[in-house]
KOLBAGU-137744 format. One record per residue: residue in three letters; x, y, z of N, C-alpha, C, O in turn; residue number from 1. Coordinates in steps of 0.05 Angstrom, whole numbers. Layout:
BEGIN
R residu    n_X    n_Y    n_Z   ca_X   ca_Y   ca_Z    c_X    c_Y    c_Z    o_X    o_Y    o_Z num
R    ala      X      Y      Z      X      Y      Z      X      Y      Z      X      Y      Z NUM
...
//
This chain:
BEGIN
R residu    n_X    n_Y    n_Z   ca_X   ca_Y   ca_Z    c_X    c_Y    c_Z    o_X    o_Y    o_Z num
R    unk     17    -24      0      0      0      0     18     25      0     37     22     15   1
R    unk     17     43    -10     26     71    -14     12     95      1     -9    107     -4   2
R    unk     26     98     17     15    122     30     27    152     33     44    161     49   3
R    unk     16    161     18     32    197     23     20    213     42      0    213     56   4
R    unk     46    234     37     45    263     56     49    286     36     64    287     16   5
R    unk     35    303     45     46    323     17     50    350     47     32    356     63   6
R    unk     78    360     46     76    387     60     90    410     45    112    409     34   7
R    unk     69    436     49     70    456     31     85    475     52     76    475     75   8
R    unk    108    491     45    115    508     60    108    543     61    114    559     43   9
R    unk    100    547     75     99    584     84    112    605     88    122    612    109  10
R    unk    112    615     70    128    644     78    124    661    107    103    667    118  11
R    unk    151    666    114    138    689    132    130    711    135    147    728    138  12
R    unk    113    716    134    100    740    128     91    765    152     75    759    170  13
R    unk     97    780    152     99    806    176     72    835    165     76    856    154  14
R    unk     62    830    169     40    845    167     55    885    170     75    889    184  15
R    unk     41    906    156     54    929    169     43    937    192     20    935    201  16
R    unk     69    950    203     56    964    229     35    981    235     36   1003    225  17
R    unk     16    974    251      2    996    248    -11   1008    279    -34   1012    287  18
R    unk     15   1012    290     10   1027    314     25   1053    310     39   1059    291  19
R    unk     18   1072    336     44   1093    326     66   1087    336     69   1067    351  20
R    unk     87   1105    329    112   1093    331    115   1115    365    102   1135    369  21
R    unk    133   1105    382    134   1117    400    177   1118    406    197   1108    395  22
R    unk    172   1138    432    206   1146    439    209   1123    468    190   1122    484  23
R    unk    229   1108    471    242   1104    493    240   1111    516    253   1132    516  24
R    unk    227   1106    545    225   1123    565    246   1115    585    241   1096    599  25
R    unk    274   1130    587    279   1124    614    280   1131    634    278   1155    635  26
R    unk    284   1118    662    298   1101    661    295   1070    647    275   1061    658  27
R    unk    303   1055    633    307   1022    621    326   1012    619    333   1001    598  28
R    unk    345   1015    646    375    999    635    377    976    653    396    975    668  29
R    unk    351    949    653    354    940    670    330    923    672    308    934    674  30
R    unk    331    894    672    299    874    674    284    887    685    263    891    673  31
R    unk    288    903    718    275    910    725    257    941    712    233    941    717  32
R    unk    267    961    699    257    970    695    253    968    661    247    987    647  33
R    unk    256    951    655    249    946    620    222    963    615    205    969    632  34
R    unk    222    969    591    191    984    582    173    966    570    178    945    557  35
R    unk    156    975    575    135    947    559    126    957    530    124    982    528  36
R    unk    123    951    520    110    963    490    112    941    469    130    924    468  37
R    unk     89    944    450     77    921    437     91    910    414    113    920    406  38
R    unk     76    883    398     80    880    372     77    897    351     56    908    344  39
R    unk    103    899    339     96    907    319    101    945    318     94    956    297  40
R    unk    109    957    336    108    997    347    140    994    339    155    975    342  41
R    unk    144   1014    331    162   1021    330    178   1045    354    169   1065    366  42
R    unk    197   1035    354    208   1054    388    228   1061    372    236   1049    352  43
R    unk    237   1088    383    258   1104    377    271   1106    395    260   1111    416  44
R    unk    298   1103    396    312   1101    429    347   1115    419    352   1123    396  45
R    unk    363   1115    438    389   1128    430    402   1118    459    394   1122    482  46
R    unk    428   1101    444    442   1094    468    463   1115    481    484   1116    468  47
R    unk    462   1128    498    474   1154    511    460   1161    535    436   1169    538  48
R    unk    481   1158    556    511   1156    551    527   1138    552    517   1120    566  49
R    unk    556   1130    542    570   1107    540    554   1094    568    543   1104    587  50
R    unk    563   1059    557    550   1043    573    517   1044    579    508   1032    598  51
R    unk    507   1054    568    481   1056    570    467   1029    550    475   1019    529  52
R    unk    442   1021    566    432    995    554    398    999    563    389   1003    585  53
R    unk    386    997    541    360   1002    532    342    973    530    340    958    511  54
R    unk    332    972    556    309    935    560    293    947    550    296    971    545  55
R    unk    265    931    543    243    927    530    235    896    533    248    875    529  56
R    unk    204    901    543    187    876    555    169    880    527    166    899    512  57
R    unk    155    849    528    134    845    516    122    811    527    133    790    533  58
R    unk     89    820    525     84    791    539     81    776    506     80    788    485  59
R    unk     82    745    509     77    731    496     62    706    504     75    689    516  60
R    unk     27    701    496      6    682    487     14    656    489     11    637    505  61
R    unk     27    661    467     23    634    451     44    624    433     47    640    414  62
R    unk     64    599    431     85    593    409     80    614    376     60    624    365  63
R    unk    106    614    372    109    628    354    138    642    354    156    637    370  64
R    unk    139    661    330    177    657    324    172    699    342    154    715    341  65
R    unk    196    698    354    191    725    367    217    734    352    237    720    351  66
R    unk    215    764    338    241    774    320    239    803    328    220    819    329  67
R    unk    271    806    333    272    836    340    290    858    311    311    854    299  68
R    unk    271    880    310    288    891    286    299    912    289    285    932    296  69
R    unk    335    915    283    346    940    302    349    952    268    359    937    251  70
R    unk    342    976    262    343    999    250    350   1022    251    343   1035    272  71
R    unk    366   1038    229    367   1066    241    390   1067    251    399   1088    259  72
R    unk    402   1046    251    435   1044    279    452   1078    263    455   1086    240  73
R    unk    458   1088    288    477   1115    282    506   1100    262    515   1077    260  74
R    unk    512   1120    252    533   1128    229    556   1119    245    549   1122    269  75
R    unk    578   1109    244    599   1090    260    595   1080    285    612   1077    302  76
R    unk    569   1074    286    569   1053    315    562   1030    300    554   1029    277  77
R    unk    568   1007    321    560    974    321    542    972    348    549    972    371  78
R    unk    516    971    337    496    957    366    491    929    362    490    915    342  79
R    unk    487    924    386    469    889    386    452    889    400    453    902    420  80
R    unk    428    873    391    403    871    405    406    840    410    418    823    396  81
R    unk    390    838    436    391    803    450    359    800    462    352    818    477  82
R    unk    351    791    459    328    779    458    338    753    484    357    737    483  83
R    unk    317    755    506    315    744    537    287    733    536    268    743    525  84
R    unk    287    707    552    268    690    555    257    703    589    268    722    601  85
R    unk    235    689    597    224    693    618    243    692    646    241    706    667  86
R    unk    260    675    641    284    671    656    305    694    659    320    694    679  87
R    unk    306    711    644    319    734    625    349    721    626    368    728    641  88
R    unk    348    699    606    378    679    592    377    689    572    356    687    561  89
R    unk    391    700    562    396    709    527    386    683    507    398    663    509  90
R    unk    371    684    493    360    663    472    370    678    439    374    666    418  91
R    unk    372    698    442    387    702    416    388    736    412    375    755    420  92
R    unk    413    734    395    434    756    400    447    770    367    459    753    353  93
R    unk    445    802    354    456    795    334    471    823    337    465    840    354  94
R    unk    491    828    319    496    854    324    499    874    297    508    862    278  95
R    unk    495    895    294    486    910    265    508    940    268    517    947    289  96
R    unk    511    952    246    517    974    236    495    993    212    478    983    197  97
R    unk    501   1020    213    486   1039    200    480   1028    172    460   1039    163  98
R    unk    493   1004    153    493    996    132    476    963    137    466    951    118  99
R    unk    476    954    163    476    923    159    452    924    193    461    925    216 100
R    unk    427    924    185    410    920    211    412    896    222    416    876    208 101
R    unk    409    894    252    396    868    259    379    857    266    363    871    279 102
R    unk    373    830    262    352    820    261    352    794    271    344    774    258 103
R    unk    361    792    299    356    760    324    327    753    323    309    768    327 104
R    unk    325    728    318    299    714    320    304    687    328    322    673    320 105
R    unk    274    678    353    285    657    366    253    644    369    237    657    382 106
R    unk    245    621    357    226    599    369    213    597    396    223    581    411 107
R    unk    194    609    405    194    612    438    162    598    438    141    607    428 108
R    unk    168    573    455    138    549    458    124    559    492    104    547    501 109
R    unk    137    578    505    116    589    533    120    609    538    139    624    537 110
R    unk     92    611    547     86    648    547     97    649    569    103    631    585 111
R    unk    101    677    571    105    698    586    115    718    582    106    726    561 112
R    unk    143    743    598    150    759    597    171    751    579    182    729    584 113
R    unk    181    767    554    210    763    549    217    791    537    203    809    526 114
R    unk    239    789    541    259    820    541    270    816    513    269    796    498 115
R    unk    284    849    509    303    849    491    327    875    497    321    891    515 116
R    unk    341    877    488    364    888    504    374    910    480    377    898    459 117
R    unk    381    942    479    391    947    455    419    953    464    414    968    483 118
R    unk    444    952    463    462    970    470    490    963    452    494    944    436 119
R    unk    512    988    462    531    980    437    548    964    440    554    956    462 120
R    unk    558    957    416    579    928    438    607    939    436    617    957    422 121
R    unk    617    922    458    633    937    471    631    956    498    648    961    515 122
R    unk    599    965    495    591    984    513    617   1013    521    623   1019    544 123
R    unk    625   1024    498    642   1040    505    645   1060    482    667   1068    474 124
R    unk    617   1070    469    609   1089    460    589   1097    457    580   1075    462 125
R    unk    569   1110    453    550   1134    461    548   1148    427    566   1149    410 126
R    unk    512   1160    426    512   1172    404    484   1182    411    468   1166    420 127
R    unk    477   1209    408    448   1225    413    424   1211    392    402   1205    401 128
R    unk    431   1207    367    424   1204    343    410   1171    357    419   1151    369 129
R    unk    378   1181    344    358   1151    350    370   1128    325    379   1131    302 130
R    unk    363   1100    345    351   1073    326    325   1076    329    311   1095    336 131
R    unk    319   1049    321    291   1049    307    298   1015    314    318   1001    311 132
R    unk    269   1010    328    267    984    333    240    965    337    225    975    354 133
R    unk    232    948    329    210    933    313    208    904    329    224    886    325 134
R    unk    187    903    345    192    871    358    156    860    346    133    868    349 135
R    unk    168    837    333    141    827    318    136    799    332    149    788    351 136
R    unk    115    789    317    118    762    328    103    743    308     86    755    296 137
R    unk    106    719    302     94    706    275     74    687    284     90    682    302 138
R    unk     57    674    288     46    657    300     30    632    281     15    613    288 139
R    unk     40    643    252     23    629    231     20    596    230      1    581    227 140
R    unk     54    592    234     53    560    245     37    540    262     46    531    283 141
R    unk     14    534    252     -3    528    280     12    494    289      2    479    306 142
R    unk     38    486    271     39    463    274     66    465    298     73    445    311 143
R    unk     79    494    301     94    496    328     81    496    355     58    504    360 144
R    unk    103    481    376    130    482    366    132    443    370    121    426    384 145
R    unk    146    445    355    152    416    339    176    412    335    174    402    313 146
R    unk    203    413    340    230    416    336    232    393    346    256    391    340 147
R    unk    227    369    358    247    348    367    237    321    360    217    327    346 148
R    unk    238    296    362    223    274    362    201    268    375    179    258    370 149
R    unk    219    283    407    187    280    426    172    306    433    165    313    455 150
R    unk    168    320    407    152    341    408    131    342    384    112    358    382 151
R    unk    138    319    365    129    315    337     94    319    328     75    306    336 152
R    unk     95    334    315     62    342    309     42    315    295     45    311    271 153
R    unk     32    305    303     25    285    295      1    285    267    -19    299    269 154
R    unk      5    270    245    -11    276    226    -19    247    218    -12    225    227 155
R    unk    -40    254    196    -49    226    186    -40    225    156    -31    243    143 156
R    unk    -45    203    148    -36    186    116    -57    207     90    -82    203     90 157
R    unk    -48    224     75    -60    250     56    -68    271     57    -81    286     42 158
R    unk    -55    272     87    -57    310     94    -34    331     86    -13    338     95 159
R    unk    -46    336     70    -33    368     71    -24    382     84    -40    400     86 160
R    unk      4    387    105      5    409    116     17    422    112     40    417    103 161
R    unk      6    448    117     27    478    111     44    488    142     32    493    163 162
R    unk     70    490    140     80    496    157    103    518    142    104    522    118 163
R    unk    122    530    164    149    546    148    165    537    172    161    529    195 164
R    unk    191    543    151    221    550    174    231    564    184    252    569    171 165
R    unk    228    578    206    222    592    222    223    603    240    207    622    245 166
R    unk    247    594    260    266    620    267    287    600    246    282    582    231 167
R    unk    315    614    254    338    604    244    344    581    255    348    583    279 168
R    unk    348    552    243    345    530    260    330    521    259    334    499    268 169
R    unk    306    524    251    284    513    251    285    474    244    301    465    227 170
R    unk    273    463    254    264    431    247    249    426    256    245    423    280 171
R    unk    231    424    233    199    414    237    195    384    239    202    372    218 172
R    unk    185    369    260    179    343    265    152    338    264    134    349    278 173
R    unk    151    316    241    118    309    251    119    267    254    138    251    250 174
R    unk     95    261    263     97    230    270     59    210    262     36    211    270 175
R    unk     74    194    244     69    182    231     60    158    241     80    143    245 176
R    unk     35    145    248     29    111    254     29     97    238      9    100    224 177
R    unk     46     75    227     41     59    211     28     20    222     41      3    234 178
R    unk     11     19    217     -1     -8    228      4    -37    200      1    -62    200 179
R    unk     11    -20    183     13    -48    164     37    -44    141     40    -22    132 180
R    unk     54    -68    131     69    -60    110     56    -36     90     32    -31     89 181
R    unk     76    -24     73     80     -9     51     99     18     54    115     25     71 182
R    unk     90     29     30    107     51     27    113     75     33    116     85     11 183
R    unk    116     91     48    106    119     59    117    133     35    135    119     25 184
R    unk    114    152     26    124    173     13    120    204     25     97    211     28 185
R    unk    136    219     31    126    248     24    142    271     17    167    273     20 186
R    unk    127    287     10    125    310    -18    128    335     -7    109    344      6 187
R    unk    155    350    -11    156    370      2    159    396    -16    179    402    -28 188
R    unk    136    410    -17    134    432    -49    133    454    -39    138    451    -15 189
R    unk    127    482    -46    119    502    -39    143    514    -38    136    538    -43 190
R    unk    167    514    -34    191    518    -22    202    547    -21    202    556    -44 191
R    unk    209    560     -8    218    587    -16    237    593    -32    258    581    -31 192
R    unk    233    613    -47    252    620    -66    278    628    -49    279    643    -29 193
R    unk    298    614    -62    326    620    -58    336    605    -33    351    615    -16 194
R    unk    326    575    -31    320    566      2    323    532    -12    307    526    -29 195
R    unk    337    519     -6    342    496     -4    333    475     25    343    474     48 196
R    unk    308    460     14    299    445     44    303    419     40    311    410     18 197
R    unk    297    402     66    313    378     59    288    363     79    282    370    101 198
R    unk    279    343     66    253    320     93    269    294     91    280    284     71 199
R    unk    268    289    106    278    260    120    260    246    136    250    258    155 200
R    unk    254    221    134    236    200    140    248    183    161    267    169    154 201
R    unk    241    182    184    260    164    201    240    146    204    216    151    196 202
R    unk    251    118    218    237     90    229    233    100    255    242    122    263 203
R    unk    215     76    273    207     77    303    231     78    317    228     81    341 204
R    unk    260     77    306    283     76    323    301     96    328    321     98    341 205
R    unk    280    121    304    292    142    298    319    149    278    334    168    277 206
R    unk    318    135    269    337    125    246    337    138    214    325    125    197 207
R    unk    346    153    208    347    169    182    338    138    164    355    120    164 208
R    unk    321    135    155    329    122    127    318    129    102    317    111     85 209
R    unk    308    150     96    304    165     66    313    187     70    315    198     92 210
R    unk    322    202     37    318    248     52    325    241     22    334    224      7 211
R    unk    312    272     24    323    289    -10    314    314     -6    293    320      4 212
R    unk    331    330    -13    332    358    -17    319    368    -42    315    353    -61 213
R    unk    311    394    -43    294    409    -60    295    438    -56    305    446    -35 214
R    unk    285    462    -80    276    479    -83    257    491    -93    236    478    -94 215
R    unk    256    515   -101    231    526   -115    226    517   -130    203    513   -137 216
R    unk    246    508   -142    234    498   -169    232    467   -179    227    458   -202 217
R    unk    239    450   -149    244    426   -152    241    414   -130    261    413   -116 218
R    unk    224    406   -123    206    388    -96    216    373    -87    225    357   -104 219
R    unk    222    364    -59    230    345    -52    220    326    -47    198    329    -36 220
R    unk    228    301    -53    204    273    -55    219    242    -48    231    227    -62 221
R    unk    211    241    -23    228    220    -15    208    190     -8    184    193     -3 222
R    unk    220    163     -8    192    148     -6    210    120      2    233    118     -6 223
R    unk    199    102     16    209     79     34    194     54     43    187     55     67 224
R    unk    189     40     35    180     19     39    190     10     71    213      8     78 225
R    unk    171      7     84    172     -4    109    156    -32    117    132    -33    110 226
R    unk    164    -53    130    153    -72    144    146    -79    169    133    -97    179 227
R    unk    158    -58    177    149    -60    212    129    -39    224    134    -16    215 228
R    unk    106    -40    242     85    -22    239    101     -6    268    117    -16    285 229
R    unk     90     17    265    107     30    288    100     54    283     85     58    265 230
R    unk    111     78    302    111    108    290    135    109    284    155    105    298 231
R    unk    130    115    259    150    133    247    150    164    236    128    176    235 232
R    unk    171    175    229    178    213    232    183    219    210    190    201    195 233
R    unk    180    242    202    188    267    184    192    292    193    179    308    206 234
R    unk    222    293    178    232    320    196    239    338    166    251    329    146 235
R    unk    229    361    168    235    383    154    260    404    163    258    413    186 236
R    unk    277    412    150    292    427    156    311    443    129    312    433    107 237
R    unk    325    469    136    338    485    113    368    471    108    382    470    128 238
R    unk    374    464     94    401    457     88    422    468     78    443    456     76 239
//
């Protein structure tokens, strides 16, 4: 018997802002007094004076990819923005110049408080002149978060699912019952332009035994005859 999967992948897509954009209030050099302000507003802030470091809170619902966007960086400075879990542990960190913004984005599966940090690195220069900074959040994935074996989204034999890749790192797991010989196949299309993805079919032992890679313009399609009934996996990921 032949049984497929067909999964279509998703762009990420960021809707425009449509709050107003607001200034920095401090004091914020500090979890404790972080500012709160939403998805998607744009804050204008200026790190000054040297050593100066600019927190920012936001609550978060529900899984989904949380991305911070530093813009605007002053004319010979290097800033980094770090993005803090509820714990406030750094989960991800990038650092930008006036030519090259940054843009840390990190997979986050429980709500609560999480921070983000702007300041310069090195911490040993200062500039009056605002950034511009953008904290969004994606939530379109309803099949996150799914990254491991024993987190695997579970599907049935001719479903369609649409999922994307989605922070950096991303690996999408889903899990498979098989109760009788045949062949699993599945079909990985949709692909983003300029983006090479790769599905892999593991056994109940967790065991790679199919993969093939693909693009936009060439689908990935991998397929395996099995005899032992069990769950078995499919893992999506960028290569």
């Amino acid at each position: 018997m032949r049984q497929i999967l067909r999964f279509c992948l998703l762009p990420f897509l960021s809707l425009p802002a449509l709050l107003v954009a607001q200034n920095e209030v401090e004091p914020n050099n500090g979890f404790a007094q972080a500012q709160s302000i939403s998805f998607d507003q744009t804050i204008s802030g200026a790190i000054d004076p040297t050593g100066d470091e600019d927190f920012y809170q936001v609550q978060v619902t529900t899984p989904g990819v949380l991305e911070a966007r530093l813009l605007n960086i002053p004319s010979g400075e290097n800033y980094e923005v770090s993005i803090f879990n509820a714990q406030q542990q750094e989960i991800a960190q990038q650092s930008g110049n006036e030519t090259n913004p940054a843009f840390p984005n990190r997979l986050v599966c429980m709500p609560g408080t999480y921070f983000v940090k702007v300041n310069e690195v090195g911490n040993n220069s200062s500039s009056s002149s605002q950034y511009q900074l953008t904290v969004v959040f994606d939530a379109s994935d309803i099949q996150e978060c799914n990254n491991s074996f024993d987190d695997a989204t579970p599907v049935s034999f001719g479903a369609v699912i649409s999922a994307s890749i989605f922070d950096t790192g991303d690996r999408d797991y889903y899990s498979i019952n098989v109760t009788e010989p045949g062949v699993i196949e599945a079909l990985l299309a949709d692909i983003p332009n300029n983006r090479t993805y790769r599905v892999t079919i593991f056994n109940s032992l967790q065991q790679a035994i199919s993969d093939d890679a693909g693009n936009e313009t060439n689908p990935a399609f991998v397929n395996r005859l099995v005899c032992d009934p069990g769950l078995y996996y499919v893992m999506i990921n960028e290569r």
